[in-house]
N, C-alpha and C positions, 0 to 999 in steps of 0.2 A: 870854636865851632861845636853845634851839638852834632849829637849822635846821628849817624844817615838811620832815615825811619827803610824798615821793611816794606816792600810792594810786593802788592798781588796780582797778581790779574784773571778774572773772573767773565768765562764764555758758557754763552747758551749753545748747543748743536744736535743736530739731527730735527726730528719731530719737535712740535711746542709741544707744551704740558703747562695746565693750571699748575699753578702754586711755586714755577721758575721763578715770577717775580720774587714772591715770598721769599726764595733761599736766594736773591739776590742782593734781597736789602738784609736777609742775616748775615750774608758773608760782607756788606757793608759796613753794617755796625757794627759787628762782633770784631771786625778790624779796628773798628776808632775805638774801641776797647782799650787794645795795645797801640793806639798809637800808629798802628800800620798804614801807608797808603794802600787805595784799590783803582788800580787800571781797568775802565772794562772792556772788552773785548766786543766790537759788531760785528754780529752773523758768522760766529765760530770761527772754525778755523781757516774758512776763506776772508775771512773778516780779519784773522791771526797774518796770515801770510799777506795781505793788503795792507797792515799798518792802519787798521782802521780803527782806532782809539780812545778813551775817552775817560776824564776822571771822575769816578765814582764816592763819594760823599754822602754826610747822614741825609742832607737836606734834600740830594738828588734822588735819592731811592724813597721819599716820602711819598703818602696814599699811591701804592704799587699794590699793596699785601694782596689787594681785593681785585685788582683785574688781570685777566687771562692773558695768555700768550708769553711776551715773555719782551720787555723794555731793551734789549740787547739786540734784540730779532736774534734771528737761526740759520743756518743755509748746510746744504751738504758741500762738502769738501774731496772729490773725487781724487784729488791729488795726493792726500794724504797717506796712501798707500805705499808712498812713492819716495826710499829713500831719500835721495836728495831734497824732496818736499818738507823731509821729516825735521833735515839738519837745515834747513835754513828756517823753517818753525821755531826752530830750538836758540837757532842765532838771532833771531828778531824779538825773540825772549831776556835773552841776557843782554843785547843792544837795550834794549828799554825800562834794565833794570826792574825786569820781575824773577823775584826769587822764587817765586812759587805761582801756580797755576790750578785754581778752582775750576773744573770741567764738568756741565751740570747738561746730560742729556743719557743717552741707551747705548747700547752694545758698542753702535760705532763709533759712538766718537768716545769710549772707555777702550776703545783698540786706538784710536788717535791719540788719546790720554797715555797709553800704554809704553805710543811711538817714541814721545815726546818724553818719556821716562826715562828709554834709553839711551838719548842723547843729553842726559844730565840735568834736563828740567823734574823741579820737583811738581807735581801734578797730584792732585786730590779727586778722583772722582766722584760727584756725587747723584742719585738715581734718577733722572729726569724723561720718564717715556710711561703714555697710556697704557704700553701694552705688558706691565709687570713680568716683565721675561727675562730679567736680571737675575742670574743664579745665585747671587751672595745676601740677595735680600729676601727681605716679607714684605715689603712695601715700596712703591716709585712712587715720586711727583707723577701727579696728574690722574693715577688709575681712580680716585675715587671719584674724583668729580665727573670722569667722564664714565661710569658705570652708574651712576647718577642721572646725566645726561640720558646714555640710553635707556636707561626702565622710566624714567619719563615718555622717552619717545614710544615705547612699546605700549605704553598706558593709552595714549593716544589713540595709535595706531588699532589698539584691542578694541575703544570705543567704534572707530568707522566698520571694521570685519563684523563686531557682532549687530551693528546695524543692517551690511550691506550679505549675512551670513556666507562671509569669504575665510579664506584661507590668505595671511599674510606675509611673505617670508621676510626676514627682516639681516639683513648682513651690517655685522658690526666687523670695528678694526680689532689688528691685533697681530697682525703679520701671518707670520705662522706661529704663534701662540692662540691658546682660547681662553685664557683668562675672562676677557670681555666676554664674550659670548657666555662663559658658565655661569658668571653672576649675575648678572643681566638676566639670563634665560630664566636663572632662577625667581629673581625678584620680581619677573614678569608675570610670573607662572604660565613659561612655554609650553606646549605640546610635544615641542621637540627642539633641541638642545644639539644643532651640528658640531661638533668641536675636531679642530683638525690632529690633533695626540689619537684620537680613540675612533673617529670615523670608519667605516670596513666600506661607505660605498655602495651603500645596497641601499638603493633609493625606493624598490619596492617594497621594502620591510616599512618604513615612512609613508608610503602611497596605501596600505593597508594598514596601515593603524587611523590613516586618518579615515578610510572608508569604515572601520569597524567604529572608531567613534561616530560618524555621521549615524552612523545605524541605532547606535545609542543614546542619539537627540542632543551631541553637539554640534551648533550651527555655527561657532566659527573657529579658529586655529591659527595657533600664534607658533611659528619656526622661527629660529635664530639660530643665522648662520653664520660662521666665521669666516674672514676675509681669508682665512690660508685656504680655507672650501672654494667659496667666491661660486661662481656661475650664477645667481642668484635668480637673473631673470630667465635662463633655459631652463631651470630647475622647478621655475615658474610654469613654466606653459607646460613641460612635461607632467607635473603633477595634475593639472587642471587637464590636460587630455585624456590622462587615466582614470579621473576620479569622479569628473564632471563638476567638481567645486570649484564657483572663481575663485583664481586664486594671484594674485598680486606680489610682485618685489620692491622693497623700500629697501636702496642701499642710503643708509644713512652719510657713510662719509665723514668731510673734516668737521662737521658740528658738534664731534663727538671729541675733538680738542680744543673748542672754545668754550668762554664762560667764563662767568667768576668762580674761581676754587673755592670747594669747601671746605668748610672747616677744621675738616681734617688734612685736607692739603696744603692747607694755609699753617697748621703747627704742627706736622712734621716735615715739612718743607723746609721752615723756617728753624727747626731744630737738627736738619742734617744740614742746611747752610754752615750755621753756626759750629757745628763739630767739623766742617771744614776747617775751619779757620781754627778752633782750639789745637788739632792734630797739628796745622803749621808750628802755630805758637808752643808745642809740646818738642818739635823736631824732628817729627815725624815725617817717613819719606814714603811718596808714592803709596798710597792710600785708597779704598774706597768707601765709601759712607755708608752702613748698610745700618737698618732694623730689622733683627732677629728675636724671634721668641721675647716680645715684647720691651727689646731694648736698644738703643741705639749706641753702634759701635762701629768696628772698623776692620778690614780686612788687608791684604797685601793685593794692591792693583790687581798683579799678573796673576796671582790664584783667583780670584774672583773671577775675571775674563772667562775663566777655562770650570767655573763650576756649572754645573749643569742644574737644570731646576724642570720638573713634571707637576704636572698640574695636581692638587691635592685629592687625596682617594676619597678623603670622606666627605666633600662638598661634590666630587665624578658623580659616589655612589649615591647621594643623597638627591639631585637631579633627577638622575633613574628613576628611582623610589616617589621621589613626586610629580613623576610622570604617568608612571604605571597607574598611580592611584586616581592618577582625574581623566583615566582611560574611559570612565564610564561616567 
């Protein structure tokens, strides 16, 4: 008899994010590399704990790279929390003969990744969420394409304001991070740049800039607000009563995690996939996949959970700075 091949098994969870597929067909192939089987996993880890299963191959993760979302589906896992959840996760694991566990989503399910740790699964996580709020990395699946998505959408939107000379406010995701909002805001060339890390909440300091620019013959204004701000359309009518500028709310929404991933999502996606699966084949236990200062490497699960990450100073201060200057 030969040799039992190695299984993996491989779940999307929490938020989609462009470019999952991607790292789903690299943790596919980069298995049939070594020979490995891959289990995959439907709708995380309520999908985990349903036995809801399926075998994944070169031919089945074929033309994936290029569409959104994520072939696996996603769902949240409320139970996960929950001891006894954790250890029967963990039993439905070794029942099915996966040695190891690729987990490809954000914070939460790298704390279910985590769970799943301590009861003897080996687990890989790798960065799957729009909202780049992963402290061990520099980069998530999904952030470019949908910081893409929205300065598209602001481009738009810039067109009807300076037709209809309104005031726009624009809410992007991002939880309580402002990632999306800062680059976005920037690529847009906001007016103003809500971010919830540095906001103080003085909404008249915003209500007089845009009166002082009116005064200085700009007819219309582009705000980007982050979804940890949120109020977007009281924020609306209170501006437009104090200023007299119409003024409009566009919360954008989940369109800001579909689409086809970009290029860049599509190969670094497809290259923290794959260092999934090499850390297996190395023997490497409980892992996270990150990209730092321009390199892709790997961290210890449970340190990463627990790093912290602030949004960067010199992209903060540079927003500022090109704000200030299109005051006039």
């Amino acid at each position: 008899m030969g040799e039992k091949k190695m299984t993996i098994g491989v779940l999307t969870s929490g938020g989609d994010a462009p470019g999952m597929n991607a790292a789903i067909r690299a943790v596919v192939r980069t298995a049939d590399n070594y020979d490995y089987e891959v289990i995959g996993v439907r709708r995380g880890y309520a999908g985990l704990l349903d036995e809801d299963f399926c075998v994944l191959d070169t031919k089945s993760v074929g033309d994936i790279i290029q569409r959104g979302g994520t072939i696996l589906y996603t769902a949240r896992s409320k139970g996960m929390h929950l001891l006894e959840t954790q250890v029967k996760a963990a039993e439905i694991c070794r029942k099915n003969g996966m040695e190891a566990l690729v987990v490809i989503g954000g914070d939460g399910s790298y704390r279910g990744a985590l769970a799943l740790s301590k009861q003897g699964i080996n687990v890989m996580g790798v960065p799957g969420t729009i909202d780049l709020d992963i402290g061990c990395t520099d980069y998530t699946i999904g952030f470019d394409t949908s910081i893409n998505t929205v300065t598209d959408a602001i481009d738009k939107l810039r067109d009807t304001s300076a037709s209809h000379e309104r005031c726009v406010i624009v809410e992007v995701m991002g939880r309580s991070a402002g990632y999306i909002a800062l680059w976005s805001g920037i690529a847009g060339g906001a007016e103003e740049i809500i971010l919830p890390e540095s906001y103080d909440h003085n909404e008249q300091a915003i209500i007089d800039n845009l009166i002082e620019r009116r005064k200085h013959g700009k007819k219309h204004h582009i705000i980007v607000n982050a979804e940890g701000i949120g109020h977007s359309a009281s924020m609306a009518a209170r501006i437009e009563a104090a200023t007299g500028i119409e003024t409009r709310a566009t919360i954008l929404g989940y369109m800001q995690r579909g689409g086809s991933p970009t290029c860049k999502d599509r190969v670094y996606a497809s290259a923290m996939g794959a260092k999934a699966v090499e850390l297996i084949h190395e023997g490497k236990k409980n892992r996270a996949v990150c990209h730092m200062n321009g390199v892709f490497t790997d961290e210890d699960l449970e340190t990463a959970i627990n790093m912290t990450k602030n949004l960067p100073d010199d992209l903060v201060n540079l927003s500022k700075n090109l704000i200030r200057r299109r005051s006039l």
